[in-house]
C-alpha positions in Angstrom: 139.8 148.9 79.8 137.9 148.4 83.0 138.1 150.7 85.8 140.0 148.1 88.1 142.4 147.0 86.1 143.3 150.8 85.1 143.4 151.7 88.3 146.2 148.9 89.3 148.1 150.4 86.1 148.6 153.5 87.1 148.8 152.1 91.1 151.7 149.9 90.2 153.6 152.8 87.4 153.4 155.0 90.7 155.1 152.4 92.6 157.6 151.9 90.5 158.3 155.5 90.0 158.8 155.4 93.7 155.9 157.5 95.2 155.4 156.7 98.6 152.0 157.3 98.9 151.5 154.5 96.1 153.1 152.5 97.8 151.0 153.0 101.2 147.9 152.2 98.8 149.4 149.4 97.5 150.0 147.8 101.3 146.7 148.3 102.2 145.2 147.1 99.3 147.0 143.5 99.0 148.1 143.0 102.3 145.8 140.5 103.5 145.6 138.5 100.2 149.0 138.1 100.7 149.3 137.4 104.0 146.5 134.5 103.4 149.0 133.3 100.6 151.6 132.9 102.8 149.2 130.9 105.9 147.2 129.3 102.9 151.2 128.3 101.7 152.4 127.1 105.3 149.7 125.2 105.7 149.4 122.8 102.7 153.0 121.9 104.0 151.7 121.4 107.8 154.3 123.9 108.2 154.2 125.5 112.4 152.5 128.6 111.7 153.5 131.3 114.2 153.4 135.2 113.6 157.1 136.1 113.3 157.9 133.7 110.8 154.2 134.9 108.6 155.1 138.4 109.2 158.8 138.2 108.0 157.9 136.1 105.0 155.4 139.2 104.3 157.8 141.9 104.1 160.4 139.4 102.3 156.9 139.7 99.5 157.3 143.1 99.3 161.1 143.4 99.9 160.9 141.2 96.8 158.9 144.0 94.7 160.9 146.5 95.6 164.9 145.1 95.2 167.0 146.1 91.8 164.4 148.9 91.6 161.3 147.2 91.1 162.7 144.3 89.0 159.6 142.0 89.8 157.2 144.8 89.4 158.5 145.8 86.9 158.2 141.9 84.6 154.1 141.5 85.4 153.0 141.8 81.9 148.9 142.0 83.2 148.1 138.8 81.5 146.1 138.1 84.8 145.0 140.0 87.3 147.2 141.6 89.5 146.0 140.0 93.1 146.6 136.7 91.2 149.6 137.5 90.5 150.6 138.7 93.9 149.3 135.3 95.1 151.3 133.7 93.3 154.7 135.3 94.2 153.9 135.4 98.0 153.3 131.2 97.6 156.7 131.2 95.7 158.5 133.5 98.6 157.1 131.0 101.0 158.1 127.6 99.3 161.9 129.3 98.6 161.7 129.5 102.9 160.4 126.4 103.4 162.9 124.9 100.7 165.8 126.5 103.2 164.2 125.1 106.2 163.8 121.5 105.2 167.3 121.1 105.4 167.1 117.7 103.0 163.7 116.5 103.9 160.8 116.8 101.6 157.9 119.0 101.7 155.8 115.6 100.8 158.6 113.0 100.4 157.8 112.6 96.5 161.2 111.3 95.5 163.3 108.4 96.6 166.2 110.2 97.5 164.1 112.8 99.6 163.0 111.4 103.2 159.3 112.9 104.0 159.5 114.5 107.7 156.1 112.1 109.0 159.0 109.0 108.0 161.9 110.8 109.5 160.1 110.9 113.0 158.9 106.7 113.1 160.9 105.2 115.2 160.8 101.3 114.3 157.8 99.1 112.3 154.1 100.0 113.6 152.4 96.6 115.0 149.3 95.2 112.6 146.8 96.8 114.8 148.1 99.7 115.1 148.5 99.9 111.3 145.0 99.3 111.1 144.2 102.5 113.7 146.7 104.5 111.7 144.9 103.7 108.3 141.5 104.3 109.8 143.1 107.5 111.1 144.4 108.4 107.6 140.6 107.5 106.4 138.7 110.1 109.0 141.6 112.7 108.6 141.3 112.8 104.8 137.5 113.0 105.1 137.3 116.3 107.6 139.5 117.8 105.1 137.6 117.3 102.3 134.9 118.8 104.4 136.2 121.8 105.0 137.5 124.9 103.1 140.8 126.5 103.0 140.1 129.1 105.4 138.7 126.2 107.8 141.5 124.1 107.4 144.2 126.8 108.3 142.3 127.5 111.5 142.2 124.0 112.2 146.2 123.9 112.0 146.0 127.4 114.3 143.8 126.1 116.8 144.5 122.5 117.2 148.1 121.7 116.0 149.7 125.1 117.0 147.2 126.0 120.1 146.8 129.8 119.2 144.4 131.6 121.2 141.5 132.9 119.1 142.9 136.4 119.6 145.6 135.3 117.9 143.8 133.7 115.1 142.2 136.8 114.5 145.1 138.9 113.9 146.4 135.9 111.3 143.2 135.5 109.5 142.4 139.4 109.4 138.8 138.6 111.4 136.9 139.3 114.7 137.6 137.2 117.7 134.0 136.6 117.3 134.0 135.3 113.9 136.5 132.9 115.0 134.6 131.7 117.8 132.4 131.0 115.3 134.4 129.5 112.7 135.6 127.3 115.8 131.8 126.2 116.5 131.4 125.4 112.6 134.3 123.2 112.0 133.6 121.4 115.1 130.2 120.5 114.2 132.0 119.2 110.3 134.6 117.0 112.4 131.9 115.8 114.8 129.6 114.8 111.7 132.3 113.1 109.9 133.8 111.1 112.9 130.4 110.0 113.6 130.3 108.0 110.2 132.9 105.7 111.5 131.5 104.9 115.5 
């Protein structure tokens, strides 16, 4: 059995047997993955990202471990590895939330009888030219995002769309206010290459 893997054994039958000192390990060892679950989560549903609502869906992860004495914990067999596992629970606590907060819109509008939020906000039939512009926009949009990577793209939706302060980004994406002065620099230099393909 490899070291790692022994180690999260005996890390999670500690938890379970309620030692709090396992527990403080077990926190500081998975807390960023899962707090990047929950951004990386947000963000594939261009969901606002803002720090209460990312730090309450964090401790709803762990409140989630712990209720009906360990229940959850309890189930993971270890046919992956634990940090995938934890991955994907955090994504699952996050959809249940946004499921809540759609309130009968769809997280992508892929059923009929589900209206996606981009169609709920039109207001009346877009001219012909301006469904050209939107198309185009559609075009360029897709293309920057299959330029960047994850991590990119959720600072994109942290600095553009919700006009967080790199300070602020920091704290979210566990990183230096330098490195997201950099990060800013790099994606800005992917956008500017891919919307000069189209001028």
């Amino acid at each position: 059995m490899k070291t790692g893997l022994h180690d999260d054994i005996k890390l999670v039958e500690r938890c379970i047997s309620q030692d709090k000192k396992a527990w403080d390990t077990f926190v500081e060892k998975y807390n960023r993955l899962i707090s990047h679950s929950i951004v990386q989560t947000l963000t594939r549903y261009f969901f606002p990202l803002e720090n209460q609502i990312v730090e309450d869906l964090f401790h709803s992860v762990f409140l989630s471990l712990i209720e009906e004495n360990c229940k959850k914990l309890r189930q993971f067999k270890w046919r992956c590895s634990l940090s995938s596992w934890l991955h994907v629970i955090a994504a699952r606590v996050t959809i249940d939330y946004l499921r809540k907060q759609s309130t009968g819109l769809s997280l992508n509008g892929e059923t009929d009888d589900e209206v996606p939020l981009k169609d709920k906000l039109t207001n009346g039939n877009p001219l012909p030219d301006e469904m050209l512009e939107h198309k185009e926009e559609k075009v360029i949009f897709e293309q920057i995002k299959k330029s960047l990577t994850k991590r990119e793209l959720i600072f994109l939706e942290l600095y553009y769309s919700r006009e967080l302060s790199p300070i602020e980004i920091s704290k979210i994406l566990n990183t230096t206010e330098n490195n997201v002065y950099q990060l800013k620099s790099l994606v800005r230099k992917k956008m500017k290459k891919v919307v000069g393909k189209y001028l």
